[in-house]
C-alpha positions in Angstrom: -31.7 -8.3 30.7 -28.1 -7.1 29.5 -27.8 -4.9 26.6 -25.4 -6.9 25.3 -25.9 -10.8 26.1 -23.7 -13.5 25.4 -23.7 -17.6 26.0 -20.1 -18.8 25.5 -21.4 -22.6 25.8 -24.0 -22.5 23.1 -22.8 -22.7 19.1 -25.1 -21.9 16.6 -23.1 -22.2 13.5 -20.0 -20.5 12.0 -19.2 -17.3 11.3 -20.0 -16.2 7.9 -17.2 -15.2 5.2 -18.7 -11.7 5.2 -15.4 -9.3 5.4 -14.8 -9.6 1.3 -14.0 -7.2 -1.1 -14.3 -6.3 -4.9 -11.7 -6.9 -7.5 -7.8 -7.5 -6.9 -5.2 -5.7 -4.2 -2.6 -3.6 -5.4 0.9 -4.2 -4.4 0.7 -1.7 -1.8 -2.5 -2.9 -0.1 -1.4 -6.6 -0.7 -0.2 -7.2 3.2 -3.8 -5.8 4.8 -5.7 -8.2 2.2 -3.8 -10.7 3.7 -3.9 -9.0 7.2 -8.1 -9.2 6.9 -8.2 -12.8 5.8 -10.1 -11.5 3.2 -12.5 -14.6 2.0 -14.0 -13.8 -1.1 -13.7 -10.7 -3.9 -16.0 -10.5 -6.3 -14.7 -9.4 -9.8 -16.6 -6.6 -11.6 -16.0 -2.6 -12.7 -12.7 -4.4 -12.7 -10.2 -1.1 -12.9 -13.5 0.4 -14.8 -12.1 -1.0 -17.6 -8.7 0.6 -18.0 -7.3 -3.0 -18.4 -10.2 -4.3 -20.4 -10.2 -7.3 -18.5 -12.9 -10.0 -17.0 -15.3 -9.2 -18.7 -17.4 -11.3 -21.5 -16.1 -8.3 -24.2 -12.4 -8.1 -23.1 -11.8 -12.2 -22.9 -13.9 -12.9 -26.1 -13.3 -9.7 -28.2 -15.4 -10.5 -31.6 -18.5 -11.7 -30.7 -19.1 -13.4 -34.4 -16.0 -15.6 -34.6 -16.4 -19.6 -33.3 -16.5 -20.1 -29.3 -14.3 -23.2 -29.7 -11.4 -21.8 -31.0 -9.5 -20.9 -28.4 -7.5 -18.7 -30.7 -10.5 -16.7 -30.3 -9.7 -15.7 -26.7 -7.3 -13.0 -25.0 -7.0 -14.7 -21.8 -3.5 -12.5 -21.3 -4.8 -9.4 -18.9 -7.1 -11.2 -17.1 -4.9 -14.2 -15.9 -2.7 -11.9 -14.3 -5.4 -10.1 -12.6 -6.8 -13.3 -11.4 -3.3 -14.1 -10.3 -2.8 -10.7 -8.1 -5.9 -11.6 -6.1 -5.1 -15.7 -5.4 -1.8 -14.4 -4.1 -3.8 -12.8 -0.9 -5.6 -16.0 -0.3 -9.0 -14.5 -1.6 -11.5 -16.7 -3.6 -13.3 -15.5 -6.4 -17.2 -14.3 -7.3 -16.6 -14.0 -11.5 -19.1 -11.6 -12.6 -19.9 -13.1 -16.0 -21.2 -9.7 -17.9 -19.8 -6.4 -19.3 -18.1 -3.3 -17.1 -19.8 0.4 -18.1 -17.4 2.8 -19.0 -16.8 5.8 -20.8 -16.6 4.7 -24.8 -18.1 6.3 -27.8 -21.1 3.3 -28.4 -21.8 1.8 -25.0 -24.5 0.1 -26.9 -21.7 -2.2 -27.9 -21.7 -3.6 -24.5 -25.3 -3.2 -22.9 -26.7 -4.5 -25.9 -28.6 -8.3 -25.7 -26.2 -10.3 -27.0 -27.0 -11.8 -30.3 -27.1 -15.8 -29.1 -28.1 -16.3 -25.7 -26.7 -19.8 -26.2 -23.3 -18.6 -27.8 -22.9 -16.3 -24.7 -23.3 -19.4 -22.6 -20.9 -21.4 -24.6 -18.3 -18.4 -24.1 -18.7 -18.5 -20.7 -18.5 -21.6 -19.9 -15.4 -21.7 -21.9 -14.8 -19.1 -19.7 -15.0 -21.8 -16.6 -12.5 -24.4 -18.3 -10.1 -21.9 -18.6 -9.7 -21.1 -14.7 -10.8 -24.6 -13.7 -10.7 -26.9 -16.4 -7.1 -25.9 -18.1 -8.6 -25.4 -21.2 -6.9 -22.6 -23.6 -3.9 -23.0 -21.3 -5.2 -22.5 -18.4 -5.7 -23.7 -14.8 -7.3 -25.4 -12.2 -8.2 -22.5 -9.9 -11.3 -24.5 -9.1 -13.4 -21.3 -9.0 -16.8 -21.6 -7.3 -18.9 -18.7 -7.9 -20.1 -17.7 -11.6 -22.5 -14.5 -11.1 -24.1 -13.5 -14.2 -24.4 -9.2 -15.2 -24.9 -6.5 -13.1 -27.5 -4.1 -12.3 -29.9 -4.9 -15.1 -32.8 -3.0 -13.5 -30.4 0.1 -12.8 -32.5 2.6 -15.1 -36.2 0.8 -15.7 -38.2 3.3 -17.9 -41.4 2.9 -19.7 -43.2 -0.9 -20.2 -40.4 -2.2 -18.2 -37.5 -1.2 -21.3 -34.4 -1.3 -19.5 -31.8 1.4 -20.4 -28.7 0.8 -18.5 -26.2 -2.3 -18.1 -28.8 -4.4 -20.6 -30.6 -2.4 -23.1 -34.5 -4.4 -23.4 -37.4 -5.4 -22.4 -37.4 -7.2 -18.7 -38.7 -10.3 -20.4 -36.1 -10.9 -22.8 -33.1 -10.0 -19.8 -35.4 -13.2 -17.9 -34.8 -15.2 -21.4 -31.1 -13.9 -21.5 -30.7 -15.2 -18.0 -32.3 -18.4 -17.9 -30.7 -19.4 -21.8 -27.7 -18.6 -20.6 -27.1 -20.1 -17.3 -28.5 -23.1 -18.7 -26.0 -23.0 -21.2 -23.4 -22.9 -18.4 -24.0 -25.3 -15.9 -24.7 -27.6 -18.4 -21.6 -27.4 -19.4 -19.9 -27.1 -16.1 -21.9 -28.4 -13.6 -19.3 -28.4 -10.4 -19.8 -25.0 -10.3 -22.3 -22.8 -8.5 -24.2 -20.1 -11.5 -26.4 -17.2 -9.9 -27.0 -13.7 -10.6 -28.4 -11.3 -11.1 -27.1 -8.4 -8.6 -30.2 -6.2 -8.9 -29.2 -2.7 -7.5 -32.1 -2.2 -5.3 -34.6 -4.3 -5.3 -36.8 -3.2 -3.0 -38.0 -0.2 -5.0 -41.5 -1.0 -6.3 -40.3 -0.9 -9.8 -37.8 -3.3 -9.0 -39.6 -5.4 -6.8 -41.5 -5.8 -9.9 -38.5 -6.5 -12.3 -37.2 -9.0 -9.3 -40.6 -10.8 -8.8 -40.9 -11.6 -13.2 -37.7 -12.7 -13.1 -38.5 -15.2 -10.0 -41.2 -16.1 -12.3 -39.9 -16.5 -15.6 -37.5 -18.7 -13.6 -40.0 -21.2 -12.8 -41.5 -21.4 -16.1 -38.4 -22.5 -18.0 -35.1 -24.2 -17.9 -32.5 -22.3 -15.8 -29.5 -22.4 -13.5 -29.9 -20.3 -10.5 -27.5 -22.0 -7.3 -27.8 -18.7 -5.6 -29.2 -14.8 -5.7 -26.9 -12.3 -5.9 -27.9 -8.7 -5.0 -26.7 -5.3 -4.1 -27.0 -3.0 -0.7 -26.1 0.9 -0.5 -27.4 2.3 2.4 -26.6 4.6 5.6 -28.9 2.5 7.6 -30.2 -0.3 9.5 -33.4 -0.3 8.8 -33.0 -0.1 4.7 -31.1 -3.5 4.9 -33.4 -5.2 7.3 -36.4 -4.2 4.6 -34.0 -5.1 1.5 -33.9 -8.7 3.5 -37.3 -8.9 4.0 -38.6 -8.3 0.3 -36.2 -10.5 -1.1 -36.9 -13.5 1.8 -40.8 -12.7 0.7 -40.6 -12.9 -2.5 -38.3 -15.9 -3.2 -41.0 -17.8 -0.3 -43.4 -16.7 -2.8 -42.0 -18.8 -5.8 -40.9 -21.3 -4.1 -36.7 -20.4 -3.9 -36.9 -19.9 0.0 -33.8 -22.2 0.4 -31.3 -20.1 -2.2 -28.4 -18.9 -0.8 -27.8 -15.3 -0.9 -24.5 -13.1 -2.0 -24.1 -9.4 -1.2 -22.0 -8.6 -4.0 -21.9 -5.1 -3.6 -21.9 -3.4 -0.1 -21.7 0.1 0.3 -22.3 3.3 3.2 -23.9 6.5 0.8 -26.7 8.7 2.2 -29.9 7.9 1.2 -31.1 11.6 0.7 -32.2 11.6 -2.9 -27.8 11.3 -3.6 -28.1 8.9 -6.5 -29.5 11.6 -8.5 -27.2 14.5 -7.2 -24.0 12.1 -8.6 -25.6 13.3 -12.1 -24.7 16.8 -11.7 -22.3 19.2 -12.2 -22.7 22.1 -9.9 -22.4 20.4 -6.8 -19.1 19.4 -6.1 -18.5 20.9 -2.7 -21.7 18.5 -1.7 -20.5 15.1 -2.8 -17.0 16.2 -1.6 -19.3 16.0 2.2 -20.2 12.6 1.0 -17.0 10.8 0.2 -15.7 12.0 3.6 -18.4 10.3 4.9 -17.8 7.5 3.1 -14.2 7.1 4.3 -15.0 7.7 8.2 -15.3 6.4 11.2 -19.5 6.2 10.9 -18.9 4.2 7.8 -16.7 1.7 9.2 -19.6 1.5 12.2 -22.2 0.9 9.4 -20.2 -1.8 7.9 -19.5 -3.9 10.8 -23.6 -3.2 11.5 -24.2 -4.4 8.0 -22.3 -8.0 9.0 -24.1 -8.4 11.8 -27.1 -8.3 10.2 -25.9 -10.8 6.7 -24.9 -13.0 9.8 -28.6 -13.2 11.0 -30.0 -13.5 7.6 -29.6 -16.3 4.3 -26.8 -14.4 3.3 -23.7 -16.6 3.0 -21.0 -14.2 1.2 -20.7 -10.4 1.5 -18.3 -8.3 -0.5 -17.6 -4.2 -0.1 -17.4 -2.1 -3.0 -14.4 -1.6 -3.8 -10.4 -1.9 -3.6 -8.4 -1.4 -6.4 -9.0 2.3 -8.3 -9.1 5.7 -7.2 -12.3 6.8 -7.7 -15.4 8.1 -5.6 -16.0 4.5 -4.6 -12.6 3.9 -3.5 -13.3 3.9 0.2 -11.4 0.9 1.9 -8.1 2.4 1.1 -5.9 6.1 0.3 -4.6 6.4 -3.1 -1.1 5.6 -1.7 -2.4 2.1 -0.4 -2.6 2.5 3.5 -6.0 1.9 5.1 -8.9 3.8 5.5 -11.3 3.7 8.5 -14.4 1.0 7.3 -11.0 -1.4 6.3 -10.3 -1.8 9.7 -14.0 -2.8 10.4 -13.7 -5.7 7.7 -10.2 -6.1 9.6 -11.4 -6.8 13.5 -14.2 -9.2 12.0 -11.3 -11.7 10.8 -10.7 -12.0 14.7 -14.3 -13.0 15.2 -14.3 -15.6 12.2 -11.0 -17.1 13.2 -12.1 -17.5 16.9 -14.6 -20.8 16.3 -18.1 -20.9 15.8 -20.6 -18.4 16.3 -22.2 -18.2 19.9 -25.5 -17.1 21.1 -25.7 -13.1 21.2 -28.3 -10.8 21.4 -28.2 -6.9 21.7 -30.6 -4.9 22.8 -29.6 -1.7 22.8 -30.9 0.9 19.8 -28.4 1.8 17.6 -25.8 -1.0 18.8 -25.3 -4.2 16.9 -23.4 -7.8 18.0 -21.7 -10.6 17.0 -19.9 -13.3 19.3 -17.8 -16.5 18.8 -15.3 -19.0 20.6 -15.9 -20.4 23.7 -15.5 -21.0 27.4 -12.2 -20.5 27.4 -11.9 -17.5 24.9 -15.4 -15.5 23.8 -14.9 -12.5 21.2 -17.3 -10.4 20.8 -17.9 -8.1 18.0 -19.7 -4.5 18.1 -20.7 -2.2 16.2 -22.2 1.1 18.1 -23.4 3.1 15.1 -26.4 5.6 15.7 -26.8 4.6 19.7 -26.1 7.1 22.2 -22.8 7.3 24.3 -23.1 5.5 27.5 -22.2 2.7 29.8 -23.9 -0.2 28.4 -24.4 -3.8 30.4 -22.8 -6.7 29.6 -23.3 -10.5 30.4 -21.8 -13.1 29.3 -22.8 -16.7 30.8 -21.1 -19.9 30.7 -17.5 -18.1 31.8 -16.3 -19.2 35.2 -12.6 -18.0 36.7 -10.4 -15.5 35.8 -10.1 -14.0 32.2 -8.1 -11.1 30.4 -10.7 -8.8 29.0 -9.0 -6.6 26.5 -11.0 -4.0 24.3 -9.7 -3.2 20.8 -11.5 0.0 19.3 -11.9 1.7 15.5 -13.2 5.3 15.7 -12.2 8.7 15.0 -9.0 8.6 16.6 -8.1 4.4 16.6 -7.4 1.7 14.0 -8.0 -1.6 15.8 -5.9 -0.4 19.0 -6.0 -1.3 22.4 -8.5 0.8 24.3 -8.8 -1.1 27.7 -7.4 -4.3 29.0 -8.5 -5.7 32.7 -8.9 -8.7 34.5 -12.4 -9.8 35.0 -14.0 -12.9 37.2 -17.2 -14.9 36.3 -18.7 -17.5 38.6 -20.8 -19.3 35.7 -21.5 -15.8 34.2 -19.6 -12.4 34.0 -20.4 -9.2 34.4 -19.8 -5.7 33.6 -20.2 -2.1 31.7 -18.5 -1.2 28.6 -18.6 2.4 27.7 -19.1 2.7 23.6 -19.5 5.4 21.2 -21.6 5.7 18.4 -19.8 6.0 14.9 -17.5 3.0 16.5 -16.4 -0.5 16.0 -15.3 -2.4 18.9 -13.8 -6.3 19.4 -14.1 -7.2 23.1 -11.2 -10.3 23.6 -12.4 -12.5 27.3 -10.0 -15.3 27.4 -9.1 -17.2 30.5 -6.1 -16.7 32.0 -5.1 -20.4 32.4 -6.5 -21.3 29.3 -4.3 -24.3 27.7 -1.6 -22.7 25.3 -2.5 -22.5 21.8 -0.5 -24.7 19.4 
């Protein structure tokens, strides 16, 4: 068999809305939002703060005056960043929680809150305001309501958590459930999920992850889908970060919820997440945020889709776009683009093509999408950690003459032309294509008396 196999006459769905983003586009980086068809961004760390918008904090200031008073609520900041990011066409995942930044008490903010119910009632006032008018406001008709962020960041002893919510595990499950009750009670055209755990395949975790799935099923909740987080360098550590979560939600009985990545991100998995703690090792992170802006990152976010396509995931967003930070990795500090953009950039070909076809890829390191049809088949690759060489192709269901053009992302291109020929099936096609590892590639086969497109 081909490395690389295709069936342009058998659909299997749609291409998922897995290109997003997080937070709003600057001015500058306005036209390649809108150049990516970006689908979804997903509102959190929003300028870490610097605004003081989005989050429950910023929008409700003093948590001990009355929720119904709209008087109560400084709307002001975060309407116009909600407005920068409809203007590129984006929807919105609202992280309903707090952003952790550098303040004198953060225990202001990580704190329990001291009325799980009154925290719901804020957020869902919250809702009405974007969708509802309420408090002035609009009818944005926002979707997705993800409550908090990383609760089981820093787990220490008898499950006490010490970073984005400062408690026991069991009372961040009471939090959760009160809450999102709360909510979609309230507003029940929306979806409510949560609770981007930051790994949750660590045993710890796993166990933090697994009592909340619990807790869940013992009382009153809202829980329309799971949102979780994925920072890896590769393959593998997303396949088994899939694999826990698909086993545990079997095991309580959620193996229908819909999954969102709301946090994507390429960062070495050597024992890093410590080394960002330190202070004497700036020439070594420097070696990482290179990395984190190359051509190998791109390759391990177009793998990373491929994957989420294959999987329950319906939404994925990467970390992030609009502050100049570390994390910043999608675009320069003047606003042009970065190598992994053009990854999420090349898949808006594959999603506006049609639905998704029949694919299957072989080869080690090497990872493939397709969509379209007889008439035009895309195909999208990712060649990450395989080795340099001609690799087979077949594609069946083509038959005549077709323009094969290959566009390429690597060390040298940004979604550029690399090859263009004209290529003959008679009920299948065949050929080599000669990839890279630490590349992204979109192979274009459209017949050459195709009818015209309107």
């Amino acid at each position: 068999m081909a490395d690389i196999y295709v069936d342009a006459g058998a659909t299997i769905g749609k291409i998922k809305p897995l290109n997003g983003m997080c937070n709003a586009p600057q001015a500058r980086t306005l036209k390649y939002w809108q150049r990516a068809g970006v689908p979804y961004t997903r509102l959190h760390d929003s300028f870490l703060g610097l605004w003081h918008v989005v989050d429950i904090s910023a929008v409700f200031p003093d948590f001990s005056k009355d929720e119904n008073d709209e008087a109560n609520y400084d709307f002001v900041m975060t309407d116009r960043y909600i407005q920068k990011v409809l203007k590129s066409g984006a929807g919105i995942i609202y992280r309903l929680g707090e952003t952790l930044y550098d303040m004198p008490d953060v225990s202001k903010i990580t704190a329990p809150p001291a009325s799980y119910e009154k925290w719901g009632r804020i957020c869902a006032h919250i809702v009405k305001h974007y969708n509802e008018g309420w408090a002035d406001g609009f009818h944005y008709g926002i979707k997705y309501w993800e409550i908090w962020n990383e609760p089981d960041g820093d787990i220490g002893k008898d499950d006490i958590l010490n970073g984005t919510f400062k408690g026991p595990a069991r009372e961040f499950y009471r939090f959760y459930a009160e809450g999102s009750y709360i909510i979609k009670q309230l507003c029940p055209g929306v979806f409510v999920g949560g609770y981007a755990p930051c790994a949750v395949d660590d045993p710890g975790r796993y166990e933090f992850f697994l009592g909340f799935l619990e807790y869940m099923n013992e009382h009153p909740h809202a829980l329309d889908f799971l949102s979780f987080h994925a920072y890896a360098d590769n393959a593998d550590k997303l396949r088994r970060r899939l694999k826990k979560i698909d086993e545990g939600l079997r095991n309580y009985g959620f193996e229908k919820l819909p999954l969102i990545v709301t946090e994507v991100g390429y960062f070495w998995e050597n024992r890093m997440w410590a080394e960002l703690g330190r202070d004497d090792n700036e020439y070594r992170i420097n070696e990482l945020v290179e990395d984190m802006r190359s051509a190998r990152a791109a390759a391990f976010y177009a793998c990373a889709m491929c994957i989420f396509q294959n999987s329950n995931v319906i939404i994925a967003n990467f970390y992030r776009t609009d502050y100049m930070t570390m994390w910043e990795n999608l675009f320069t500090e003047a606003g042009s683009p970065r190598k992994p953009y053009w990854a999420l950039e090349m898949f808006r070909h594959l999603r506006d093509a049609g639905d998704a076809l029949k694919c299957d890829c072989s080869a080690d390191g090497v990872y493939a999408l397709a969509s379209g049809s007889a008439d035009r088949c895309l195909m999208y690759i990712s060649q990450y950690t395989g080795i340099a060489r001609r690799y087979d192709f077949r594609a069946d269901g083509l038959k005549g003459e077709y323009r094969m053009s290959i566009r390429a992302c690597d060390e040298v291109r940004n979604d550029e032309i690399l090859e263009e020929r004209v290529v003959k099936g008679d009920g299948a096609l065949e050929c080599q294509l000669y990839l890279r590892p630490c590349s992204v590639y979109l192979i274009d086969i459209e017949k050459t008396n195709a009818p015209a497109k309107e």
